[in-house]
N, C-alpha and C positions, 0 to 999 in steps of 0.2 A: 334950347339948342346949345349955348354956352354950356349950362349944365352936364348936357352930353359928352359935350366934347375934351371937358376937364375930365368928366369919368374914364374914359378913356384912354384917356393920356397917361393914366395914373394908376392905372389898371393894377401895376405890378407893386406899387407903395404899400407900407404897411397899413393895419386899419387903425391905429390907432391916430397916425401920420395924415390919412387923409380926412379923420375926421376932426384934427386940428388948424391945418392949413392947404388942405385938397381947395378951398374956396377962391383964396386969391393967387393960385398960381397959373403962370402961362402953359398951354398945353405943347404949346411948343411947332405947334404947323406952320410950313411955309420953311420949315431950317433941315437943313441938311441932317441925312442920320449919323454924323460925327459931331457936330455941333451941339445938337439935341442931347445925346447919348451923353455929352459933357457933361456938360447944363443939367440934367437928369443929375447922374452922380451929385457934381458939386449940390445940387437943393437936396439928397440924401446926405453925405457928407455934414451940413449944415445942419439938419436937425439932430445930429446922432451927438452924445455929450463926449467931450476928449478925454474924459475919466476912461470909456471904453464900457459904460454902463450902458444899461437898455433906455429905450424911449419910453418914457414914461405909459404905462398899461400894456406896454407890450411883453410878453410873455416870451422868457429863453430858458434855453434849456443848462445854464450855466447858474440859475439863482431861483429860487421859487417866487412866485406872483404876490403881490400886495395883499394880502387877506382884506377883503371889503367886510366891514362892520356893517351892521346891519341896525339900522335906526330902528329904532321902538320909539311907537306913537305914546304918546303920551295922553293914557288914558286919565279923564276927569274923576277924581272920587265919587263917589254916592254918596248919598246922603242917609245916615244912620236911619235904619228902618224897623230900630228894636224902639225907640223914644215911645211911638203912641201904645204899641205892646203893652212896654213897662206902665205905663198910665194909667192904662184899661188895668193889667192888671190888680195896680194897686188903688184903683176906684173898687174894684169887685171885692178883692182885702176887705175895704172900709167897709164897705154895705155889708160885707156878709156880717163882720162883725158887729157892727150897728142893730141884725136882725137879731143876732143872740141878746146883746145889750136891751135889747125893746128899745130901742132909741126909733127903730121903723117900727109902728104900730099895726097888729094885723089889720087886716079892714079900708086901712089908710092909702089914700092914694098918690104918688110923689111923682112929678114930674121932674124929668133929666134935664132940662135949664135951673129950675130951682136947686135941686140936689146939686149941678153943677158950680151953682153961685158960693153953696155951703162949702166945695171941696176944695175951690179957687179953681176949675180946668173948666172948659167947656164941655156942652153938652152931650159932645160925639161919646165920650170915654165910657159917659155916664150912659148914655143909652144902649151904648153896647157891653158891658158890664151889667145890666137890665135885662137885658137880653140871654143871656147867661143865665142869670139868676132864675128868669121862666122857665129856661129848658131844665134847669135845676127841679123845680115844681116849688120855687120859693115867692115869689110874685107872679102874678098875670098880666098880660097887658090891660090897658081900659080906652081902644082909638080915640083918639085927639084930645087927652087928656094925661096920660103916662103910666104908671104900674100900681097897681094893687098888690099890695104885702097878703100873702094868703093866709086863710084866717082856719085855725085847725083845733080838732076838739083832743080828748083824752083819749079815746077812741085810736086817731091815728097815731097816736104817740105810740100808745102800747103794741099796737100791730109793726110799729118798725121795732120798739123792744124784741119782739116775738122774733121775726126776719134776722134781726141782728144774733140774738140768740142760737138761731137756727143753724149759722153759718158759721160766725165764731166758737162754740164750744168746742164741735169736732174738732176742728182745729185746735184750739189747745190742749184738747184732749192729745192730741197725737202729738205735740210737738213736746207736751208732759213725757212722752213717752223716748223722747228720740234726742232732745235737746242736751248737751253737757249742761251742766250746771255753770260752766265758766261765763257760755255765752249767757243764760240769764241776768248774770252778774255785772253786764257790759249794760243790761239796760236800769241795772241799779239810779243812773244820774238823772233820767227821765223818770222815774218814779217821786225821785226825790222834787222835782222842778216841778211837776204835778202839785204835789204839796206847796209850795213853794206859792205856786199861782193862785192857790184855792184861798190863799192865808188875805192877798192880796184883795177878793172880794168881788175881783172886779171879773163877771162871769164870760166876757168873748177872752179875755188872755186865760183862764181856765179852760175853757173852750180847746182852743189852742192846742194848749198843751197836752191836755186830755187827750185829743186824736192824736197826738203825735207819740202817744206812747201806745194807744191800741195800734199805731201803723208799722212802730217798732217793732213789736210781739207777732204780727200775722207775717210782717217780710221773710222771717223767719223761714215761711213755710216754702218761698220760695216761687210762691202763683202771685205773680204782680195783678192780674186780673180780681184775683182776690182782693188784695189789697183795695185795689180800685172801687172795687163793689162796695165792700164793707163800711172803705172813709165816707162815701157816698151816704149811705143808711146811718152813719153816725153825724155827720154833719145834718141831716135834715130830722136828725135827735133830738139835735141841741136848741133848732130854731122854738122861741115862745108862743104858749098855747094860746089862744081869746082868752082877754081879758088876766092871762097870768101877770103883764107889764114887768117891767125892770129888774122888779124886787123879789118874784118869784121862785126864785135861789138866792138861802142867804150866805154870810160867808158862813156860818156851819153847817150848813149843808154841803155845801163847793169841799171846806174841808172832808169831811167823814165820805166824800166821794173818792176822794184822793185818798185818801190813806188803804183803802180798799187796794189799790194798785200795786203798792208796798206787800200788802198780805197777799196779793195772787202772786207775785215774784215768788213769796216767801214760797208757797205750795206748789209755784212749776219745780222750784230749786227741790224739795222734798218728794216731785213727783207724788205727791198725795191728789191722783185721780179724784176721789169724791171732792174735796177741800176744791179744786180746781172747779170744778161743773156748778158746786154751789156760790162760789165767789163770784162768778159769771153771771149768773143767774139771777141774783140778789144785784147784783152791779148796771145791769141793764133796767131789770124791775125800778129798783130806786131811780135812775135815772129819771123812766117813765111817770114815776109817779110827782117827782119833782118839776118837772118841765111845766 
């Protein structure tokens, strides 16, 4: 009822007036309507500033309103969610490299805490890096035990020759056909780094390199899916036969694979169609037979 009776009283005060001191003042009942009517004034009088400014929030038509800023929560960071990404993917790096190396034996069976111990990370990266590598057709699982390196004869080497063959020629045939000679010339430093790596011996940075200069030559043509496909069937080239081990390419072989690359530049730049289809041809065969 007090509540009321203040609301009341004050009916006609500003809102910003009554929502600072509407609480302790008298409503004024019981006093005459000159006395009141005073007393009203004088408690308006009282809160207005003698400057002749407004009452604080209150809105005139003589000065625009306080702009109210607008607080922003202060949202918590996140936490980097590229870290196990990055791990995984350079556990997958290692292994694949490892397979070209023969460091992982076909036949052989590694489980992802062991592998883990070897990498320094734990085992999650490793088993999903593994996991990868199956859908790849590079190891298989073995339940409650961990992955089998797949074990593959001469047979499927040559039928992805053949596959890779099938799909790369065309293509260079045609890009023989359509390419300036200037951009051939742009992939001159990859040709050369080829060589470069093969000199080195060490067959996964051959490896390496080697697709990155078939991936140079097909982007070319401007079908990523291509691309796609191709690094795919060359990457599953490169992995070693049963019983091929480590050694299986030496470094003159690695070399005379590489310089091959050099002479297919030379015959895109020349557009010598035949020269092109048989440098291809020989380039995949020898792979195959090496592997």
């Amino acid at each position: 009822m007090r509540q009321g009776a203040q609301g009341s009283a004050e009916a006609g005060a500003p809102w910003a007036a009554v929502g600072r001191t509407g609480a302790g003042v008298p409503s004024g009942r019981g006093q005459g309507p000159g006395r009141g009517q005073e007393q009203g004034q004088a408690r308006a009088q009282a809160r207005v500033p003698q400057q002749g400014g407004a009452v604080r929030g209150e809105h005139t038509h003589s000065e625009p309103p306080v702009p109210v800023v607008p607080v922003v929560p202060v949202v918590p960071r996140a936490r980097p969610v590229v870290q196990r990404a990055s791990v995984r993917g350079q556990i997958l790096d290692a292994l694949r490299a490892a397979l070209v190396a023969g460091d992982l034996r076909p036949g052989e069976v590694y489980s992802a805490p062991v592998l883990g111990e070897r990498f320094g990370v734990s085992a999650t990266p490793v088993r999903e890096a593994m996991q990868q590598l199956a859908l790849e057709g590079a190891v298989e699982v073995v339940p409650n035990r961990g992955f089998r390196v797949v074990e593959r004869g001469v047979r499927e080497l040559a039928e992805l020759a053949e596959v890779r063959a099938l799909i790369e020629v065309p293509v260079m045939l045609r890009l023989a056909r359509t390419v300036p000679a200037e951009r051939w010339a742009e992939l001159r430093p990859l040709a050369e780094a080829t060589v470069r790596a093969a000199s080195s011996g060490c067959r996964a940075t051959y490896a390496e390199s080697d697709r990155g200069f078939h991936r140079a030559v097909l982007s070319l043509s401007g079908n990523e899916q291509l691309v796609q496909i191709a690094e795919d069937l060359h990457r599953r080239a490169q992995w070693p036969l049963v019983g091929g081990g480590p050694g299986a390419w030496g470094r003159a072989d690695l070399i005379a694979d590489a310089h091959e690359h050099t002479a297919l530049l030379d015959a895109l730049v020349a557009r010598d169609l035949d020269v092109v289809r048989a440098l291809v041809g020989e380039h995949f065969a020898g792979a195959a037979a090496a592997g």
